[in-house]
PASEBA-1860 file (N, C-alpha, C; in nm, 3 decimals):
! residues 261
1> XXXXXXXX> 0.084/-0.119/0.000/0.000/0.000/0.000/0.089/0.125/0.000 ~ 0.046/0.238/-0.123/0.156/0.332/-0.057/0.134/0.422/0.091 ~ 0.248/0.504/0.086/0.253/0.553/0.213/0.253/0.730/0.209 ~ 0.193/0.775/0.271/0.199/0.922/0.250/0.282/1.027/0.377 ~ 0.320/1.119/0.335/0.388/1.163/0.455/0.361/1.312/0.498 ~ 0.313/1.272/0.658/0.278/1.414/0.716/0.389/1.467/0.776 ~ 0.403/1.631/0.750/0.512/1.716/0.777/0.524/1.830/0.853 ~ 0.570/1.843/0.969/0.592/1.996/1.016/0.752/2.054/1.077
9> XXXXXXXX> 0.727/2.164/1.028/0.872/2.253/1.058/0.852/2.321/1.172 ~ 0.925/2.372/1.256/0.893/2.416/1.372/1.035/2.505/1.444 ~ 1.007/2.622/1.471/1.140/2.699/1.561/1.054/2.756/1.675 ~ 1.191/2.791/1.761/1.137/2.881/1.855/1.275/2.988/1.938 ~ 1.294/3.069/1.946/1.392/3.134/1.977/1.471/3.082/2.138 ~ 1.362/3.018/2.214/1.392/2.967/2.333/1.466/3.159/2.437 ~ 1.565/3.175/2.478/1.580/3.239/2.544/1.696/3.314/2.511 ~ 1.741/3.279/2.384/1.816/3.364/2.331/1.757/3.525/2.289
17> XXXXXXXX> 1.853/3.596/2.234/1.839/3.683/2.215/1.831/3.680/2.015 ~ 1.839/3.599/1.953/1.874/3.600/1.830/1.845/3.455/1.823 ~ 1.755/3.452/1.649/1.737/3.320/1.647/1.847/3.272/1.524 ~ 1.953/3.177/1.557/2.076/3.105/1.476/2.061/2.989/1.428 ~ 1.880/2.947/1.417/1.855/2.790/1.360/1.817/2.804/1.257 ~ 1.808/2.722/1.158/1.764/2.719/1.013/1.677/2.623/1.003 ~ 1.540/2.574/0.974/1.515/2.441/0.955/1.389/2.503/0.801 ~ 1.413/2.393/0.761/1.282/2.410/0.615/1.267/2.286/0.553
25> XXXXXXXX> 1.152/2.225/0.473/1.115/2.116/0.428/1.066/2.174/0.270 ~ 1.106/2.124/0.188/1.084/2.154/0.021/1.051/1.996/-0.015 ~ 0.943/2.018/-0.107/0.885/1.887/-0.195/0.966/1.887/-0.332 ~ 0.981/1.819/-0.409/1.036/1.885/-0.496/0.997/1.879/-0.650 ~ 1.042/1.953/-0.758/0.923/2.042/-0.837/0.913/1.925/-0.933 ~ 0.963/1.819/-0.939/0.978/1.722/-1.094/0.932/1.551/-1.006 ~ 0.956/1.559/-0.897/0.971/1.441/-0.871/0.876/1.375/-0.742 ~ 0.745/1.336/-0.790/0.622/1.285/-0.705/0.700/1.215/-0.585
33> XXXXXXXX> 0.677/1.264/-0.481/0.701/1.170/-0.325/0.848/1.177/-0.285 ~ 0.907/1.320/-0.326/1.029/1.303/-0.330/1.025/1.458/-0.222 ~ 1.061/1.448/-0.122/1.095/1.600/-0.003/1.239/1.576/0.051 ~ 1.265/1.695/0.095/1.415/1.703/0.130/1.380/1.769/0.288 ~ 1.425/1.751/0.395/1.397/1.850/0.520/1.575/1.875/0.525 ~ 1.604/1.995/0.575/1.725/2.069/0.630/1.713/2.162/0.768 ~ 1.782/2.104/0.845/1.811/2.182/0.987/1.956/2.185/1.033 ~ 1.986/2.321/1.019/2.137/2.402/1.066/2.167/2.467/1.220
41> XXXXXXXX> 2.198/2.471/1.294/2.212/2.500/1.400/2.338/2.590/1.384 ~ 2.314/2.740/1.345/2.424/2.836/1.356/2.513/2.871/1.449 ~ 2.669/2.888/1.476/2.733/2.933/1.548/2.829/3.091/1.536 ~ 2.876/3.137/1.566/2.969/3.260/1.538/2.903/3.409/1.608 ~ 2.859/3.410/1.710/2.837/3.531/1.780/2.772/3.588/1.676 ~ 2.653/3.673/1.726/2.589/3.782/1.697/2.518/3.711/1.552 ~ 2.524/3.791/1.395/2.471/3.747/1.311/2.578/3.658/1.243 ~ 2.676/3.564/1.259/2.764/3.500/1.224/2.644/3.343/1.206
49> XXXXXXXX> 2.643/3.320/1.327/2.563/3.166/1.317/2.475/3.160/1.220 ~ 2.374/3.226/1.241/2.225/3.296/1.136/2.292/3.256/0.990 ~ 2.369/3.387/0.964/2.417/3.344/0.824/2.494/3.208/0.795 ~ 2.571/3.169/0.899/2.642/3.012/0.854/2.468/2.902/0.840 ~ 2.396/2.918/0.899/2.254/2.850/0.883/2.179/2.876/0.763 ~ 2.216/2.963/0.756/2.110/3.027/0.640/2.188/2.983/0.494 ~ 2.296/2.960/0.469/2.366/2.890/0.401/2.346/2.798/0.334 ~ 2.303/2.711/0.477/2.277/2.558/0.430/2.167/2.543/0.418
57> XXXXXXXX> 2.082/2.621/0.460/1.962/2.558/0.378/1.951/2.630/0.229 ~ 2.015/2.733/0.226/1.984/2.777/0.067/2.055/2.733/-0.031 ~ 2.190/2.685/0.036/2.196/2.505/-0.055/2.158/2.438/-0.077 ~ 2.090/2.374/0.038/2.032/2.236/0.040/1.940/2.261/-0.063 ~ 1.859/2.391/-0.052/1.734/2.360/-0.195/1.754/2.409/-0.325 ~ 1.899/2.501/-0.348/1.918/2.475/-0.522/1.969/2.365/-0.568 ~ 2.045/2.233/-0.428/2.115/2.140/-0.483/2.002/2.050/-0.487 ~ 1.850/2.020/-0.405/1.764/1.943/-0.430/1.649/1.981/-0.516
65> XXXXXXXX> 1.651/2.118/-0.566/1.589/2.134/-0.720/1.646/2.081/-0.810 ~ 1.757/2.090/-0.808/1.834/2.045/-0.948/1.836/1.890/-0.960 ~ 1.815/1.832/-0.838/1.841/1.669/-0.830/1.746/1.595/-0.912 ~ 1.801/1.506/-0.977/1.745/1.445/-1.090/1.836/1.258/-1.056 ~ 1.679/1.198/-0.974/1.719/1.083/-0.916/1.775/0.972/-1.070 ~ 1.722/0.997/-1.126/1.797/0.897/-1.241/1.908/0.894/-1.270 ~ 1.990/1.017/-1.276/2.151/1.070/-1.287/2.248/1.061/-1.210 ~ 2.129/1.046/-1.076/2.233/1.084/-0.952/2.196/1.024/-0.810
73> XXXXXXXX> 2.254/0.940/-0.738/2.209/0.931/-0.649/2.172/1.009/-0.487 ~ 2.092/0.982/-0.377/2.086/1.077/-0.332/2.196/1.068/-0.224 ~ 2.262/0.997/-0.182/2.421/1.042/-0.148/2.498/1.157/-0.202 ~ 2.512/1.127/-0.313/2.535/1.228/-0.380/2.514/1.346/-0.349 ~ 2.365/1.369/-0.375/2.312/1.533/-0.353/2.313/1.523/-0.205 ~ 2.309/1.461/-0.084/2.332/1.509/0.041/2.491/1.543/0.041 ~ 2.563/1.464/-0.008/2.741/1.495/0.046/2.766/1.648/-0.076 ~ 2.688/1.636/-0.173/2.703/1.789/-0.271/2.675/1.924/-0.104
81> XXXXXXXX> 2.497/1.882/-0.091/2.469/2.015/0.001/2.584/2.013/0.129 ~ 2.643/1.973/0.187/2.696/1.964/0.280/2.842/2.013/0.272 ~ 2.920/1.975/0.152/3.008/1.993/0.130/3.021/2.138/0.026 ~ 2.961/2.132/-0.031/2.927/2.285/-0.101/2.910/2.435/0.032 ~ 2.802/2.393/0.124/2.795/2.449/0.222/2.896/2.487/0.334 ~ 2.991/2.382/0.337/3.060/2.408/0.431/3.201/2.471/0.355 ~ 3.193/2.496/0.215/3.311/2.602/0.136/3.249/2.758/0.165 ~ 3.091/2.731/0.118/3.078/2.890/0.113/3.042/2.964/0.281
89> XXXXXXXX> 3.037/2.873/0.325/3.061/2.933/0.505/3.214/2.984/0.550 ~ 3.313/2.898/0.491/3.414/2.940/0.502/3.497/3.084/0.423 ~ 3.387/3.073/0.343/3.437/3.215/0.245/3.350/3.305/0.277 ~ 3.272/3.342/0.339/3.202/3.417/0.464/3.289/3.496/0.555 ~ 3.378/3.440/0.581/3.486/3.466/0.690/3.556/3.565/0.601 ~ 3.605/3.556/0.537/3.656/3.687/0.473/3.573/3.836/0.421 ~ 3.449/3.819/0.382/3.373/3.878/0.364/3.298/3.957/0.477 ~ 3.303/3.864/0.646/3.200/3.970/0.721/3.346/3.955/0.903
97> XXXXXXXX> 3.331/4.027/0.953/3.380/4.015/1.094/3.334/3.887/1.177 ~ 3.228/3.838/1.169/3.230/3.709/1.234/3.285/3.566/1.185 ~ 3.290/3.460/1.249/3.350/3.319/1.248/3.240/3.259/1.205 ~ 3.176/3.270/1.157/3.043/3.135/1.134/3.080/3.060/1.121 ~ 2.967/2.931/1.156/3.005/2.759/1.187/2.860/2.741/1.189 ~ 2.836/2.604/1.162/2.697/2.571/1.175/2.706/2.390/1.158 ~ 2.616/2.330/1.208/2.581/2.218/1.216/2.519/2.171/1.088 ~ 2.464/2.039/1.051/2.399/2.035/0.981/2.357/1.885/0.972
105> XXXXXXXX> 2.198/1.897/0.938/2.125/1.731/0.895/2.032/1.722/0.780 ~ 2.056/1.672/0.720/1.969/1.668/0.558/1.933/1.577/0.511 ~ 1.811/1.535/0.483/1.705/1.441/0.517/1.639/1.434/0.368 ~ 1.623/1.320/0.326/1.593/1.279/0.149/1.523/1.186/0.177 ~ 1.363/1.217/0.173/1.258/1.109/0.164/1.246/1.063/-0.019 ~ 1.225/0.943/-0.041/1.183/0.894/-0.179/1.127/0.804/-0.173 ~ 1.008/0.751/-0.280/0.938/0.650/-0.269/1.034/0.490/-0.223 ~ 0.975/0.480/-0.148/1.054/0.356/-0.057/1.142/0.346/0.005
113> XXXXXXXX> 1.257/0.456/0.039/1.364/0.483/0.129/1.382/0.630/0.177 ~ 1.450/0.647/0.299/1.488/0.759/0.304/1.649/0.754/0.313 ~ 1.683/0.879/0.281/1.847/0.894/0.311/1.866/1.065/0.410 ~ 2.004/0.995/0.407/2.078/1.157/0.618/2.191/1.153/0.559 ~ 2.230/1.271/0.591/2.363/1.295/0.628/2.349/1.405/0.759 ~ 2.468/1.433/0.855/2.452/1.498/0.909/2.629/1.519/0.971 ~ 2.612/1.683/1.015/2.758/1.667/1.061/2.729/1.799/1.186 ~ 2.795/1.751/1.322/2.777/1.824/1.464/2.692/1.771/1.493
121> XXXXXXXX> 2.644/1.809/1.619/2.530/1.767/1.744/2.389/1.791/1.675 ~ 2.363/1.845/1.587/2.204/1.853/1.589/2.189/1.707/1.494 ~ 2.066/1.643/1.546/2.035/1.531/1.502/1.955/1.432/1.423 ~ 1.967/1.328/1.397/1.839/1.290/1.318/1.798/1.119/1.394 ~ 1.654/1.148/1.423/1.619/1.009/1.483/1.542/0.959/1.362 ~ 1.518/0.812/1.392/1.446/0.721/1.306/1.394/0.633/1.401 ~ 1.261/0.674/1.389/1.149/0.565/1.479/1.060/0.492/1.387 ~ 1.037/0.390/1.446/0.925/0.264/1.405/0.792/0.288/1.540
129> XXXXXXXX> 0.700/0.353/1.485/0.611/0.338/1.601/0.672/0.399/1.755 ~ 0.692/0.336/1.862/0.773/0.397/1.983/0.920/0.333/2.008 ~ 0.930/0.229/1.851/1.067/0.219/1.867/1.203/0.288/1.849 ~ 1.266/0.353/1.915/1.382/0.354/1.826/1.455/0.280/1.723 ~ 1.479/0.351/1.613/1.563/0.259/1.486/1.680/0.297/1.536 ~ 1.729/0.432/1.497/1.820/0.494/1.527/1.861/0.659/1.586 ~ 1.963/0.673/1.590/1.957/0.793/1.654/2.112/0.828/1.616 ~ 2.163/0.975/1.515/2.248/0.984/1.502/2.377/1.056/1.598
137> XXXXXXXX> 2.490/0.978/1.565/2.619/1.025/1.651/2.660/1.160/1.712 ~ 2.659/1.201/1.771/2.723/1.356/1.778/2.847/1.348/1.761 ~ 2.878/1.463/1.696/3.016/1.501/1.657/3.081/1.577/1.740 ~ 3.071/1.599/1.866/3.131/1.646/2.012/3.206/1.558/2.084 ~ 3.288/1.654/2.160/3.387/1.560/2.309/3.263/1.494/2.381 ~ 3.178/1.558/2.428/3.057/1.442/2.441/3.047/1.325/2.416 ~ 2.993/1.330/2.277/2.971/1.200/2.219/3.066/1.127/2.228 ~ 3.196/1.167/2.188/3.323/1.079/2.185/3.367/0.973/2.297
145> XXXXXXXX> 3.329/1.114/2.420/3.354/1.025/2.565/3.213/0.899/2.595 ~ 3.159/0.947/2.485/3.008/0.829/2.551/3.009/0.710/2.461 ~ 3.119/0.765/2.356/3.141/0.605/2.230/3.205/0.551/2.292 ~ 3.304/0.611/2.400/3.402/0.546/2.432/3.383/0.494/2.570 ~ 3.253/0.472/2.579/3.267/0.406/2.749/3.299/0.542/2.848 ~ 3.310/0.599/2.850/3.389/0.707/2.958/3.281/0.787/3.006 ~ 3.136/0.828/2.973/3.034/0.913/2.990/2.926/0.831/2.964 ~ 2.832/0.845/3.079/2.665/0.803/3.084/2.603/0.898/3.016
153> XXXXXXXX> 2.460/0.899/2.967/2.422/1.002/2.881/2.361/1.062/2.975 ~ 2.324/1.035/3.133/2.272/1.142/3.221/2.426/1.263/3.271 ~ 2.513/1.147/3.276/2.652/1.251/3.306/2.673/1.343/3.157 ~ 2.638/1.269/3.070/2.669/1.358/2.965/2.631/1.457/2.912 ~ 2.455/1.529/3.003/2.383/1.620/3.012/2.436/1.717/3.126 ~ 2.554/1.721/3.188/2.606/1.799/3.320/2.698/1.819/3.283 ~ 2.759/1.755/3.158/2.891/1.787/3.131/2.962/1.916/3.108 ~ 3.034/1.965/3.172/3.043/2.097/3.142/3.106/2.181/3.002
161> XXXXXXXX> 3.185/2.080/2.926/3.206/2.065/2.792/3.115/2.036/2.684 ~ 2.969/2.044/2.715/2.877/1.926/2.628/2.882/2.028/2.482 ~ 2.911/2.093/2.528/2.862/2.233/2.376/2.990/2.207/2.257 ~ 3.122/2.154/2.321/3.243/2.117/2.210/3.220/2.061/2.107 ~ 3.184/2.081/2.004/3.186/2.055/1.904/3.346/2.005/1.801 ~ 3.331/1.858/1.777/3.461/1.820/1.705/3.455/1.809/1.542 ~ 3.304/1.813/1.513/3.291/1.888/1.365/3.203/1.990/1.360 ~ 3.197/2.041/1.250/3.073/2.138/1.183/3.163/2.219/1.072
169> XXXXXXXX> 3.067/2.270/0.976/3.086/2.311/0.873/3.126/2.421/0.926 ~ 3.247/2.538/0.821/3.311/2.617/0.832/3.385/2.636/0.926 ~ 3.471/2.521/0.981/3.563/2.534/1.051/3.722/2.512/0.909 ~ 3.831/2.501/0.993/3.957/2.511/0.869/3.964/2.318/0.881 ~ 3.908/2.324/0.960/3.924/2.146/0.898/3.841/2.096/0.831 ~ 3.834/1.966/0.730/3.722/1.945/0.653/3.636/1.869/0.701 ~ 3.560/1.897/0.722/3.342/1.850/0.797/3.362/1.676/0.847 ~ 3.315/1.685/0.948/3.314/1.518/0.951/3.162/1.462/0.908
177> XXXXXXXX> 3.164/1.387/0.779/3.019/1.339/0.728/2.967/1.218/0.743 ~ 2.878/1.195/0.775/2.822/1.070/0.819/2.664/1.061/0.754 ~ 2.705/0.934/0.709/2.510/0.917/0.603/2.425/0.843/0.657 ~ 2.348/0.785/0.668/2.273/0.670/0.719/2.119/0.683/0.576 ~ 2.063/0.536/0.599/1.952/0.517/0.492/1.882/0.421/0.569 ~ 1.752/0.431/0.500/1.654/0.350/0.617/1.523/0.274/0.461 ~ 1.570/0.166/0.425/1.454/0.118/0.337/1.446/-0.028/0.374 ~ 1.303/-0.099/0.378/1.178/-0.085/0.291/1.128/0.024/0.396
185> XXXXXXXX> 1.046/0.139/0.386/0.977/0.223/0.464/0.856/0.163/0.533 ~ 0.818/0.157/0.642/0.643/0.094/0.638/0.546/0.245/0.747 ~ 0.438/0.177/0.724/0.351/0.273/0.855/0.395/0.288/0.947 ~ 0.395/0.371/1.020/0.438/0.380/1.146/0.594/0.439/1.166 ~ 0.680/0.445/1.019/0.787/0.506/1.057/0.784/0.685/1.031 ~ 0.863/0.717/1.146/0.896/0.877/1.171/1.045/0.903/1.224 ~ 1.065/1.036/1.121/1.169/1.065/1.139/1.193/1.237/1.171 ~ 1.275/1.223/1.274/1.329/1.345/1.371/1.409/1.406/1.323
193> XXXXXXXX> 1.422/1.529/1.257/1.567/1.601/1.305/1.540/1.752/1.395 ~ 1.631/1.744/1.470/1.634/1.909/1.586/1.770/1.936/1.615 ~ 1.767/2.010/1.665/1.912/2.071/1.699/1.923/2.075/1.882 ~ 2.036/2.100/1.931/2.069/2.063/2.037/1.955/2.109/2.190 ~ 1.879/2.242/2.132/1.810/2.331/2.198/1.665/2.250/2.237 ~ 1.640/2.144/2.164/1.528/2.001/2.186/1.583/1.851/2.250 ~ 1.688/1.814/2.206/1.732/1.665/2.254/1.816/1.698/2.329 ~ 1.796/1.758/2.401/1.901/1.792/2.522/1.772/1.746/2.610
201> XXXXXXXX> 1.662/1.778/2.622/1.559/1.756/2.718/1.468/1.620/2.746 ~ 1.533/1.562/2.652/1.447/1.432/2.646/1.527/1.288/2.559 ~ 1.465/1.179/2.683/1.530/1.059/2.591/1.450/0.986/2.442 ~ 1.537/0.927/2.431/1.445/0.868/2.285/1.322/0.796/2.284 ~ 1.292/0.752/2.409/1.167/0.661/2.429/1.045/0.797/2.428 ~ 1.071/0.886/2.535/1.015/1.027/2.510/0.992/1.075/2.370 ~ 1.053/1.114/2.303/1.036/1.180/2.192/0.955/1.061/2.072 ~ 0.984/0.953/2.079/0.949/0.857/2.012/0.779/0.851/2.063
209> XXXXXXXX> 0.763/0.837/2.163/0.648/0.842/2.259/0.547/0.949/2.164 ~ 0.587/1.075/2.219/0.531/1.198/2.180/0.472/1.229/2.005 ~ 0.579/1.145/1.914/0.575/1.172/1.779/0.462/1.075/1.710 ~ 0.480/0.933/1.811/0.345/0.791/1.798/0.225/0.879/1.838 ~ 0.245/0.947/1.896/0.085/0.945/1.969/0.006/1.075/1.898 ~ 0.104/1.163/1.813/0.009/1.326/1.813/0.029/1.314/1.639 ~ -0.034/1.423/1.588/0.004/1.426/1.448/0.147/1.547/1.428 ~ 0.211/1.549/1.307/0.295/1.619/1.354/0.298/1.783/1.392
217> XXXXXXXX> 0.205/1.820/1.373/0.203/1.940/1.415/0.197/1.953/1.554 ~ 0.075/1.842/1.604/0.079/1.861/1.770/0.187/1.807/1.861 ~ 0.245/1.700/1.766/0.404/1.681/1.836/0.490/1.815/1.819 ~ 0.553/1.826/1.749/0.587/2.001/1.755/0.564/2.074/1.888 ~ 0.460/2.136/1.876/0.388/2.190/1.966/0.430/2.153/2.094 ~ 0.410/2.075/2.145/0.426/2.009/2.283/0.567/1.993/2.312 ~ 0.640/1.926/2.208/0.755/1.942/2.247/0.856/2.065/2.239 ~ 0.800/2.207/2.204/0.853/2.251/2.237/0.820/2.316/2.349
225> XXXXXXXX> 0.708/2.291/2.355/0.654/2.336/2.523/0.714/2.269/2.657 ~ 0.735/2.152/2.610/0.851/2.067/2.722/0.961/2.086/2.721 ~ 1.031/2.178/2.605/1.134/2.209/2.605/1.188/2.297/2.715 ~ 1.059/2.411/2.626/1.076/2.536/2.709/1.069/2.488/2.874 ~ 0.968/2.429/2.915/0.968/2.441/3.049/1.053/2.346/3.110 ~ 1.122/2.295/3.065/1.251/2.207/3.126/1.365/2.282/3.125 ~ 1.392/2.383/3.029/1.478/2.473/3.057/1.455/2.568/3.177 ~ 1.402/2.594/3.174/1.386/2.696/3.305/1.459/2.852/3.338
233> XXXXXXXX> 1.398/2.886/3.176/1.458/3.032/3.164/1.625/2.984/3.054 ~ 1.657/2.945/3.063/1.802/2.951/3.002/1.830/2.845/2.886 ~ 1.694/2.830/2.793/1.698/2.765/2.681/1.762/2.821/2.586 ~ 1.800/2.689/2.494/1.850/2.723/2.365/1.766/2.783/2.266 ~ 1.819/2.814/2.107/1.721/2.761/2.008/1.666/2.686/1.962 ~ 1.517/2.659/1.936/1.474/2.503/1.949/1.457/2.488/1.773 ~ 1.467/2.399/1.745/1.439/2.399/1.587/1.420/2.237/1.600 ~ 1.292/2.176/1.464/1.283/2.070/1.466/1.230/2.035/1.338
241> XXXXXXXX> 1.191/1.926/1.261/1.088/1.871/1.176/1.095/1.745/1.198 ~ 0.953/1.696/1.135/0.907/1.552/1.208/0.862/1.533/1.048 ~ 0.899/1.412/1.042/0.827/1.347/0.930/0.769/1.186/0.917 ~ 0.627/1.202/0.916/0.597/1.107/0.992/0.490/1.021/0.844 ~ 0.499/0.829/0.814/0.461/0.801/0.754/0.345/0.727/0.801 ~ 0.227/0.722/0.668/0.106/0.594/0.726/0.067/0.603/0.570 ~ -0.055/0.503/0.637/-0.088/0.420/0.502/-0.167/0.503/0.421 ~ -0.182/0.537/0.290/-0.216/0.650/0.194/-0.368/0.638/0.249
249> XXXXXXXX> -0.459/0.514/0.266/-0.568/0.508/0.315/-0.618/0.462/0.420 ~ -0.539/0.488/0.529/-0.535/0.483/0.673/-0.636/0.607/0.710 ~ -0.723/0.595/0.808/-0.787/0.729/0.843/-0.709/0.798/0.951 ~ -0.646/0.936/0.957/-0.588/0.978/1.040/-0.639/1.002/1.219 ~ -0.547/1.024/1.270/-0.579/0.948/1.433/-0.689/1.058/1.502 ~ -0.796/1.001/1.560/-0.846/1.108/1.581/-0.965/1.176/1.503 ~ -0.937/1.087/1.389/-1.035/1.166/1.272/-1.150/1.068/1.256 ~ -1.260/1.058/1.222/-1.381/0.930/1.145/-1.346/0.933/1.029
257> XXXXX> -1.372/0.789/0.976/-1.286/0.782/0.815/-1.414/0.817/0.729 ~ -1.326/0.928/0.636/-1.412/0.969/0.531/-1.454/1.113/0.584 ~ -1.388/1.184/0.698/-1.394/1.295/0.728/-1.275/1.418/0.626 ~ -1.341/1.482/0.583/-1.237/1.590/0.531/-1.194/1.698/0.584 ~ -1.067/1.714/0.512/-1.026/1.891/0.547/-1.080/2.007/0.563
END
């Protein structure tokens, strides 16, 4: 049966003073069942981060207009946006007074698989229902100390280093990239990406929890309301999209079948 996919984008400035997240979802103009989601998590003081964010997503969607799945695979066009992105962030630096740096996760739904890449702490989950599939690596002293046996992930929320970042785009070293792919697709799978200012507050059974049970808009919603109030005044930027699959003629949750828009 095919599968259709419900979508929402979602920010929130949290308690900053400036919002440095990027997130956006594009369908794309040639190719039925084919969406791209992108979320950047900007760094570089003041308007430095913003613009290193803003970057990548305005990559990500001239390199996934142009994508033409017969020619090219979508490895390809994720390691193109990523790596394209993380040149013209670096040539930024000459052009304005700030350091920009930014994170990045880029997300390629297609009929029957999806494909990630992602590089720094902001992340991408893959749930089955309230399972976890997966959940991607961080590219921090964090993560490193928690691959390595050396950090619990509750110690690893106190850590006073947790913010170190050992990749991200527009630094002088070159990006650390990492892909992951998830096919045959079925009902019930959803997929996460947010940036550090959301999965800092919650484990994966949580968020997995939250995304099974609401549609995606009202997951959104809530979770950033749990965000916010788990921070307690001194939140990040929250940025997220959920992309969540079911059966093309499944009646949605909540709804009587044969009810319309």
């Amino acid at each position: 049966m095919p599968l259709i996919a419900e979508t929402c984008v979602a920010r929130h400035t949290g308690d900053r003073k400036e919002q440095q997240d990027r997130v956006a979802l594009f369908a794309h103009p040639t190719q039925p069942g084919t969406l791209l989601a992108v979320l950047a998590d900007g760094m570089g003081g003041h308007s430095g981060g913003a613009m290193a964010a803003e970057q990548v997503a305005i990559k990500a969607k001239q390199n996934f207009e142009a994508f033409m799945p017969q020619h090219e695979t979508a490895e390809h066009l994720l390691d193109s946006i990523v790596r394209e992105s993380h040149v013209v962030i670096k040539l930024t630096r000459f052009t304005s007074e700030q350091d920009p740096h930014s994170t990045a996760v880029v997300f390629v739904l297609q009929p029957g698989r999806a494909s990630w890449v992602h590089c720094g702490d902001s992340r991408l989950y893959h749930f089955r229902g309230r399972e976890t599939c997966l959940r991607s690596q961080d590219h921090s002293l964090v993560g490193e100390l928690l691959r390595k046996g050396k950090l619990d992930e509750e110690g690893a929320l106190r850590h006073p280093q947790r913010n170190v970042l050992l990749s991200c785009l527009g630094s002088d070293r070159e990006p650390r990239i990492e892909y992951g792919e998830a096919r045959p697709l079925v009902a019930g799978d959803s997929f996460l990406l947010c940036s550090d200012g959301l999965w800092s507050y919650f484990s994966s059974e949580e968020l997995a929890t939250v995304i099974d049970s609401h549609t995606p808009r009202e997951a959104a919603q809530l979770l950033i309301d749990l965000a916010r109030d788990r921070a307690g005044g001194y939140g990040d930027n929250i940025s997220l999209a959920i992309i969540k699959l079911s059966d093309a003629q499944a009646p949605r949750p909540g709804r009587p079948s044969g009810a319309r828009d």
